[in-house]
Rosetta silent file (secondary structure, phi, psi, omega in degrees, C-alpha in Angstrom):
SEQUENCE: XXXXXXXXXXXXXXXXXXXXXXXXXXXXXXXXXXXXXXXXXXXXXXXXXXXXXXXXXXXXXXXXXXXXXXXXXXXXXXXXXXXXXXXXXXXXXXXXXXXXXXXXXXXXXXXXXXXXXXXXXXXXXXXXXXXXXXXXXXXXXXXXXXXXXXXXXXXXXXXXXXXXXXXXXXX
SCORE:     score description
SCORE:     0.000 S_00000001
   1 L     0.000  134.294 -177.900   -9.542   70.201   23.950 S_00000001
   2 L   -98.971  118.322  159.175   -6.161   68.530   25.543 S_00000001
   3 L   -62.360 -167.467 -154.919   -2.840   68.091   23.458 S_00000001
   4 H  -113.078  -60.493  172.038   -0.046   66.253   23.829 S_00000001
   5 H   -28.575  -64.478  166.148    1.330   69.468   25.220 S_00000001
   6 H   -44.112  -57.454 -165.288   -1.120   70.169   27.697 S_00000001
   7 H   -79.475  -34.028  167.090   -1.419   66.932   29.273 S_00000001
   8 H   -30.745  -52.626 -156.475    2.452   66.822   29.329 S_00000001
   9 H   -70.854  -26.330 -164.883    2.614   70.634   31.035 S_00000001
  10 H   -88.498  -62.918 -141.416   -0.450   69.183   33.554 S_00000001
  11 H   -68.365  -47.152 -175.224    1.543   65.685   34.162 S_00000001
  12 H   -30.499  -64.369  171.240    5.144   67.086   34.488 S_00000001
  13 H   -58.630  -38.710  156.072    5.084   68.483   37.850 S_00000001
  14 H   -38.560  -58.096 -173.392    3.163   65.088   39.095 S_00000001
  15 H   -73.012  -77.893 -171.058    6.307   62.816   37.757 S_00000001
  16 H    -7.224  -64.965 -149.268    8.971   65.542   38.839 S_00000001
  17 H   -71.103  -28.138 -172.480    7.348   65.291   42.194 S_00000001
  18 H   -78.965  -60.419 -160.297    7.126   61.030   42.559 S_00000001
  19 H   -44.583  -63.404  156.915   10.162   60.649   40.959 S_00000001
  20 H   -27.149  -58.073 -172.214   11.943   62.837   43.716 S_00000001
  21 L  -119.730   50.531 -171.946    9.475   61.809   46.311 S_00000001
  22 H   -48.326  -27.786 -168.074    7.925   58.202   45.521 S_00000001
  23 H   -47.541  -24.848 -158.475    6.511   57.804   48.822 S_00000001
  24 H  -107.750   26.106  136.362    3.957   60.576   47.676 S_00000001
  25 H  -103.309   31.833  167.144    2.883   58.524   44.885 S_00000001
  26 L  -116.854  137.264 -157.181    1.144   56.301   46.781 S_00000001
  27 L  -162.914  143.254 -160.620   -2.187   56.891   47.721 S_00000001
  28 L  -108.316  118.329 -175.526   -4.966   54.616   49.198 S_00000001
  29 L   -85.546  150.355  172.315   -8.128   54.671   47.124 S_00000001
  30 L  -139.944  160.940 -173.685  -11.357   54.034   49.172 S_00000001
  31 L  -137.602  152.081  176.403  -14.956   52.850   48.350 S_00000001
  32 L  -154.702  132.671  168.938  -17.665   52.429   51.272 S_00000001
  33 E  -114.222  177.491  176.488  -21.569   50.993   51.059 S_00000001
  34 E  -153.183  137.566  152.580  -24.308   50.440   53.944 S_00000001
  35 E   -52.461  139.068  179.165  -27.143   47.557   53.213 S_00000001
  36 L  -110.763 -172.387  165.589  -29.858   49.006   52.112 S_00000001
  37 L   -66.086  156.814 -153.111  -33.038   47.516   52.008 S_00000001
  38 L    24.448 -142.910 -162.180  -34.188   43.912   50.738 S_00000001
  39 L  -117.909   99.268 -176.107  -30.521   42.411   49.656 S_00000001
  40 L  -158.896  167.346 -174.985  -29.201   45.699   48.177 S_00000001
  41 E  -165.581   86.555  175.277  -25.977   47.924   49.222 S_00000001
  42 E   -28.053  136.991  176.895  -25.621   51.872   48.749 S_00000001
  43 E  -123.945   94.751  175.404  -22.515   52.804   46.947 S_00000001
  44 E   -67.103  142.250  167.855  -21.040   56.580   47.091 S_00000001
  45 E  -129.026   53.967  164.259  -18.894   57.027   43.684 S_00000001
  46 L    38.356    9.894  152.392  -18.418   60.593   44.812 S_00000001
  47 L  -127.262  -58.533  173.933  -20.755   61.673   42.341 S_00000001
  48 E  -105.575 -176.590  161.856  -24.226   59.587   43.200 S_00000001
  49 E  -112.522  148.730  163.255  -25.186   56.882   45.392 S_00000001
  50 E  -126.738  156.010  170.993  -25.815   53.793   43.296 S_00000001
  51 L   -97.985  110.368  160.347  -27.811   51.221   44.681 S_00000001
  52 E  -115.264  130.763 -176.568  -26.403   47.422   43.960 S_00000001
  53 L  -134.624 -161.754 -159.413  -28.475   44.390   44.177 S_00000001
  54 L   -99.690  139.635 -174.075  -28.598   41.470   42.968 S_00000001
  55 L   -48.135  174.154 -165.956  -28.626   40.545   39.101 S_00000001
  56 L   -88.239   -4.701 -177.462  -31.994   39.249   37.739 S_00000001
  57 L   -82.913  -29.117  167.772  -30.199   35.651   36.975 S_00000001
  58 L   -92.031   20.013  173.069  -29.616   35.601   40.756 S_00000001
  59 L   107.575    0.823 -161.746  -33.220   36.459   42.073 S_00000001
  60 L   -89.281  177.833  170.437  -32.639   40.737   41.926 S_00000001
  61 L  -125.884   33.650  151.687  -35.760   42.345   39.575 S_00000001
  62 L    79.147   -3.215  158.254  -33.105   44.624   37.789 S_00000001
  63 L   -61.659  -24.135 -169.593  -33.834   48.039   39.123 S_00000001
  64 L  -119.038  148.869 -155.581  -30.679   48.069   41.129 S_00000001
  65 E   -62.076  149.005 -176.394  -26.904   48.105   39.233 S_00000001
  66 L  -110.633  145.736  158.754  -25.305   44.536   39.525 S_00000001
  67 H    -0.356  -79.683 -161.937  -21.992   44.194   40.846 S_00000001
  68 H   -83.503  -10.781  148.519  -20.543   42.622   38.111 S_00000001
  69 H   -77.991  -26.045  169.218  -21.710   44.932   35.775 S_00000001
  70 H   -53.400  -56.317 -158.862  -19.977   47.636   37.871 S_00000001
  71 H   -52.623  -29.091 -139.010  -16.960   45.760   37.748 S_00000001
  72 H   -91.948  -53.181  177.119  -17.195   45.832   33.717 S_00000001
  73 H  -102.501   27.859  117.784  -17.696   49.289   33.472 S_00000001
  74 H   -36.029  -36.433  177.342  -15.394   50.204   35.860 S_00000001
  75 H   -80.406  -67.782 -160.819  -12.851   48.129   33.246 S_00000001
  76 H   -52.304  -63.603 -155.502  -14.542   50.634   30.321 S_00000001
  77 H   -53.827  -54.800  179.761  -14.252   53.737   31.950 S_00000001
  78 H   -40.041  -52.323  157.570  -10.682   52.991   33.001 S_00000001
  79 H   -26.615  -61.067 -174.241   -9.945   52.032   29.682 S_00000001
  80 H   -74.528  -33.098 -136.254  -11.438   54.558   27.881 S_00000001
  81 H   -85.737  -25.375 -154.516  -10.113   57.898   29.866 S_00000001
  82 H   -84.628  -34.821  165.493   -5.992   55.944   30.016 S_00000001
  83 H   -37.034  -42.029 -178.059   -6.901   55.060   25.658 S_00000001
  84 H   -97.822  -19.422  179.409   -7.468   59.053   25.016 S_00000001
  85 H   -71.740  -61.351 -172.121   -4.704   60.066   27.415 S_00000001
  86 H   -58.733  -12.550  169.675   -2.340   57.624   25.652 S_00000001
  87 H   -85.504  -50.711  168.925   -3.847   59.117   22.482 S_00000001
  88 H   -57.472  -46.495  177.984   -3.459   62.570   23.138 S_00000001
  89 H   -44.953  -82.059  169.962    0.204   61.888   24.456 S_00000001
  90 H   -11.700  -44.492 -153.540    0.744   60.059   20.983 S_00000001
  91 L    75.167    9.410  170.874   -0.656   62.937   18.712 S_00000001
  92 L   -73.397  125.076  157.190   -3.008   60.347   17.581 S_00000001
  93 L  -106.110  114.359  167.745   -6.132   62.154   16.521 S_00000001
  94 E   -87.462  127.769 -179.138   -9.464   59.678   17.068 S_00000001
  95 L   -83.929  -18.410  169.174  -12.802   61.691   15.721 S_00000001
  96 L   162.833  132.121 -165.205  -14.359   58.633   17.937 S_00000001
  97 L  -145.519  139.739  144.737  -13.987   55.574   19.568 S_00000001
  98 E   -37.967   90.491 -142.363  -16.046   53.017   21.564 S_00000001
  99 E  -133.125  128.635 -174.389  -14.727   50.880   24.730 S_00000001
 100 E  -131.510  118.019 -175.910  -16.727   47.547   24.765 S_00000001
 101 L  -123.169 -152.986 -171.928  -16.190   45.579   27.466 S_00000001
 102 L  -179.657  116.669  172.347  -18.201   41.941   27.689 S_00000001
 103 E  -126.323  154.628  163.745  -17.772   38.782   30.822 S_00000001
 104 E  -104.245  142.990 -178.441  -18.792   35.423   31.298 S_00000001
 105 E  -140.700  177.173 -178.252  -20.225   34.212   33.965 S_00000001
 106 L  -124.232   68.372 -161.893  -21.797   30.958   35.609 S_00000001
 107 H   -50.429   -8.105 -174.038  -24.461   31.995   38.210 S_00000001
 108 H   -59.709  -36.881  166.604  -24.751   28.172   39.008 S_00000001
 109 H   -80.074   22.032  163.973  -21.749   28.956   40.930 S_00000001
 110 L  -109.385  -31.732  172.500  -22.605   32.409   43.059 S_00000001
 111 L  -128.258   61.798 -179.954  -25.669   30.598   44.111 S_00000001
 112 L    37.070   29.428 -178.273  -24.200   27.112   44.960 S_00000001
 113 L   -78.366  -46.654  151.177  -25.655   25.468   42.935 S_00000001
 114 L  -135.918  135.156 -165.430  -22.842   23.207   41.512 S_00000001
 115 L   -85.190  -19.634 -178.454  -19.501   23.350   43.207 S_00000001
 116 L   -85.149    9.345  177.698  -17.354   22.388   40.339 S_00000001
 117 L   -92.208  161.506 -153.485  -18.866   25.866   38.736 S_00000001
 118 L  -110.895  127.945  125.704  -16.858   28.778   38.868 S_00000001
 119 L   -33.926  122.646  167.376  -17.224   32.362   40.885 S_00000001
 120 L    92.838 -163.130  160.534  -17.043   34.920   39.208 S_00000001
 121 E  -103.843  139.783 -169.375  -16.058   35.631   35.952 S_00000001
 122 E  -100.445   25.969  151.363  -14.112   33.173   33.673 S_00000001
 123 E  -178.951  116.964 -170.902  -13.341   35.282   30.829 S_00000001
 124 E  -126.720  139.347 -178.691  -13.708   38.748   29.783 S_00000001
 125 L  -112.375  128.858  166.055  -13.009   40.869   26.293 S_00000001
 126 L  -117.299  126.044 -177.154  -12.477   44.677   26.176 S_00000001
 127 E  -108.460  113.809  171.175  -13.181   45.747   22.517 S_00000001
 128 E  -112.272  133.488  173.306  -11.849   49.550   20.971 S_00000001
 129 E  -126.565  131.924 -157.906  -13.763   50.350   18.238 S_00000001
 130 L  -136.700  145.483  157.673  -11.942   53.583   16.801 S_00000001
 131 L   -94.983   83.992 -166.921  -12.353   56.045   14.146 S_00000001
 132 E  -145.047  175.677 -171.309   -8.817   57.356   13.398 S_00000001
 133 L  -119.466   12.162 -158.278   -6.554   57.874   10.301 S_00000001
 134 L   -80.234  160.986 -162.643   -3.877   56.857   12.549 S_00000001
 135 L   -81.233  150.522  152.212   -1.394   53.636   10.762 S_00000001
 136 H   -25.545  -61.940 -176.678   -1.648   50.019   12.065 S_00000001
 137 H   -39.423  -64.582 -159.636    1.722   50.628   13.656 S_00000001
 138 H   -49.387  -64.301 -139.368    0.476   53.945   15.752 S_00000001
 139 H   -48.286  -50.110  169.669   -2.950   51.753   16.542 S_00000001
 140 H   -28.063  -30.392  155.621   -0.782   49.192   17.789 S_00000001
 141 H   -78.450  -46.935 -171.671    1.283   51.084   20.215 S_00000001
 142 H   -64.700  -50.951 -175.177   -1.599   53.047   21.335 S_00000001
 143 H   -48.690  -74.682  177.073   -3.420   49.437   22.389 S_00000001
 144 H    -8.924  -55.922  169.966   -0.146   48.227   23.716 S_00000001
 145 H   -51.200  -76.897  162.808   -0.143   51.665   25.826 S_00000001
 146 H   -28.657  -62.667 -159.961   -3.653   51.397   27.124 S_00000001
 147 H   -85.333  -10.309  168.115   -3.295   48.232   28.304 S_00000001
 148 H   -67.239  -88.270 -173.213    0.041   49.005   30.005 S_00000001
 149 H   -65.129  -12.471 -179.443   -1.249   51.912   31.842 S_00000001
 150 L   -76.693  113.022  153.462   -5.344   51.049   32.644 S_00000001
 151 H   -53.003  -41.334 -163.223   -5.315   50.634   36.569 S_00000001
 152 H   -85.077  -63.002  166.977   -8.333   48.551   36.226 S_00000001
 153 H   -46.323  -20.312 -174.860   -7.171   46.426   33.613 S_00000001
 154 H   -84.984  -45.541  179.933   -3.332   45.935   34.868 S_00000001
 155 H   -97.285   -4.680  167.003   -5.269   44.734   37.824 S_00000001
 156 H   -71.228  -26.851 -178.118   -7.837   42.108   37.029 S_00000001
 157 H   -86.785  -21.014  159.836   -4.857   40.866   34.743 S_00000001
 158 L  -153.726   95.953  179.647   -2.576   40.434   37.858 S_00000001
 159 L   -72.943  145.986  137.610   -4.870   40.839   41.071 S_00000001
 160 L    -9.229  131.043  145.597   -3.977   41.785   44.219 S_00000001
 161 L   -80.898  130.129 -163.274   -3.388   40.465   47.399 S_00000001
 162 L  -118.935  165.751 -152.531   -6.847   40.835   48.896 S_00000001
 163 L  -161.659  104.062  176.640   -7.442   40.700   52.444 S_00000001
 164 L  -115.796  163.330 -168.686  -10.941   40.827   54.475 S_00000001
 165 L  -131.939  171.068  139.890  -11.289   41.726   58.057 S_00000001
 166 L   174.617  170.181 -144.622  -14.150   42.792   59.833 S_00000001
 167 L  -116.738   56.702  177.106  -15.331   44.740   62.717 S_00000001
 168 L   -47.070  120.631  163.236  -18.587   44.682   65.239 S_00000001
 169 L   -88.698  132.960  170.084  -20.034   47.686   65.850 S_00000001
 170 L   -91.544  145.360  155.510  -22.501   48.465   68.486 S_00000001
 171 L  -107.191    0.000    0.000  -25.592   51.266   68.626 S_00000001
């Protein structure tokens, strides 16, 4: 089980070193697929392959992970692991909490169907449902925290400049 203590004594040398050295706290994350078969796209997440197709509101039959669910719990996970870090830091004990996260979408617009419809998703809620003895105040700080520090969340709430290229290859 990780303290406050711990994750300090594990974090400590990490800050020491970017503070000293920011340059080496920058670091280029990478993701890579190949099409797979029928309109599908292999995913490594350095633990599995997942297979993403297309949701069943767009024509997929729901065996293969949708996108945009990916994206969601990609939001959760982030959520959850920077919520118990920011907990543990705290001295907040939670015996157990939930990360909910929940988007809207319009498929009339991903499959052109009306142009005044939106891409993507137009609104999404992430929900902590927590079991703790901890005060309003603490819970309050902790959310505050979380939502400060989640990579995923900090960036769907102010994206990127995104950029696509691309590249023929021959065989």
């Amino acid at each position: 089980m990780m303290n406050a203590d711990a994750l300090r004594a594990l974090q400590a040398p990490l800050k020491d070193r970017y503070r000293a050295q920011p340059e080496s706290a920058r670091i280029t994350l990478r993701a890579q697929g190949a099409l797979g078969e029928g309109v599908s796209c292999s995913v490594e997440t350095g633990r599995a392959l997942v297979e993403a197709g297309l949701h069943p509101a767009t024509g997929g039959n729901g065996l293969a992970a949708c996108s945009g669910d990916m994206l969601l719990q990609a939001l959760v996970a982030c959520a959850g692991v920077t919520l118990n870090a920011v907990a543990t830091a705290l001295g907040l004990t939670l015996r157990d909490a939930q990360v909910r996260a929940e988007g809207d979408l319009d498929f009339r617009g991903t499959l052109g169907v009306a142009k005044d419809a939106p891409v993507g998703f137009q609104q999404i809620r992430l929900r902590f449902e927590l079991d703790t003895d901890a005060s309003d105040e603490q819970l309050d700080t902790l959310l505050r925290l979380t939502e400060r520090y989640c990579v995923v969340y900090q960036t769907l709430a102010h994206p990127p400049a995104l950029a696509v290229s691309r590249a023929r290859t021959r065989r």
